[in-house]
C-alpha positions as CSV (number, residue, x, y, z in Angstrom):
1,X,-8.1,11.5,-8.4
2,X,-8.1,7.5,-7.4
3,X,-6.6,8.5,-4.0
4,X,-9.5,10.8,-3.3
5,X,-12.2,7.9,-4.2
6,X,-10.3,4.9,-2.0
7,X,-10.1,7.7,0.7
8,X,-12.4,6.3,4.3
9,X,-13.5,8.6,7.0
10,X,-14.9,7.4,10.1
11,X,-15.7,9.5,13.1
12,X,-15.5,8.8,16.8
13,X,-16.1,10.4,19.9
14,X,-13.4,8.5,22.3
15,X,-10.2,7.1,21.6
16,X,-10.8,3.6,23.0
17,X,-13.6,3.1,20.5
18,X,-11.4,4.2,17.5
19,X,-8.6,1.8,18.9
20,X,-11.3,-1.1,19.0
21,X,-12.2,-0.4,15.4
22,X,-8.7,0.1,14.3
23,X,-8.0,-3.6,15.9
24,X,-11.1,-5.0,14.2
25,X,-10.1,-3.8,10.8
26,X,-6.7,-5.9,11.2
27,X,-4.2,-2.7,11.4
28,X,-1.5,-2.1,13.6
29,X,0.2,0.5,15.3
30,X,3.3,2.0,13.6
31,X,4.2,5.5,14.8
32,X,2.4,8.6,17.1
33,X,3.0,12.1,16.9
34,X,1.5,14.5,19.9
35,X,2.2,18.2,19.7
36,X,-0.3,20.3,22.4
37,X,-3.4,19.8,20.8
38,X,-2.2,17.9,17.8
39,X,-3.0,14.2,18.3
40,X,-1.6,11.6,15.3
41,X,-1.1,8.3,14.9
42,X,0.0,6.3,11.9
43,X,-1.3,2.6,11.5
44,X,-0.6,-0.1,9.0
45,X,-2.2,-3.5,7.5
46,X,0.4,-5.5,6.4
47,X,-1.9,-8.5,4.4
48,X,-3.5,-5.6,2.6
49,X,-1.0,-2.9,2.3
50,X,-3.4,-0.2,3.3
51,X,-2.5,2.3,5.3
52,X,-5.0,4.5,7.8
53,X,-4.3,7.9,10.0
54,X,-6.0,8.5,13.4
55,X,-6.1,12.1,13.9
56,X,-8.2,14.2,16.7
57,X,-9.9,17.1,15.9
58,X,-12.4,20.1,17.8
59,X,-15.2,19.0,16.1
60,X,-19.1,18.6,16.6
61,X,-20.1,15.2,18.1
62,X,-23.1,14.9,16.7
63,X,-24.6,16.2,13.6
64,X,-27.8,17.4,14.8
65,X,-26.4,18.9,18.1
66,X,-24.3,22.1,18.9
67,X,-21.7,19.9,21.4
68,X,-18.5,20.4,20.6
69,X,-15.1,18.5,21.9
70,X,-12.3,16.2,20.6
71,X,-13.4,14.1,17.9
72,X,-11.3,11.1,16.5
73,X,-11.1,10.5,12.8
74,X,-9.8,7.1,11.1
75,X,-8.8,8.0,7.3
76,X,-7.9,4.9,5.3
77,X,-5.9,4.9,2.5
C-alpha cells in the first residue's frame, strides 16, 4: 500500500518537455524500450535512489477538450 501513496504522475504533451522535466528533477537515463506504439523509458536518480518510468500513451491532452494524441507520462517511484 506505501508504493501506491509515493507513486507521482505527471502528464505531458511532447517528449522534449517531459525530457526537460526529467533533467530538472536530477534523473538520468538508464534504458528504452520501443515496440510499434509502445514507447518506454527507464530513468534513475542515483543521490536519491528513486526511480521514474516515462511511458507514452493515446490519451486526451487536455481535460476539458475532446483532442486526442500521444501523451507522455512520468511515474516516479
Amino acid at each position: 500500500m506505501s508504493i501506491l501513496k509515493d507513486t507521482k504522475i505527471k502528464k505531458f504533451n511532447s517528449y522534449d518537455r517531459a525530457l526537460v522535466y526529467m533533467h530538472e528533477l536530477g534523473y538520468s537515463y538508464k534504458s528504452r524500450n520501443y515496440f510499434k506504439e509502445d514507447r518506454s523509458e527507464l530513468w534513475t536518480n542515483k543521490s536519491k535512489t528513486k526511480t521514474a518510468y516515462l511511458k507514452s500513451t493515446f490519451d486526451f491532452f487536455e481535460v476539458d477538450t475532446m483532442d486526442m494524441g500521444t501523451v507522455w507520462q512520468v511515474i516516479e517511484f
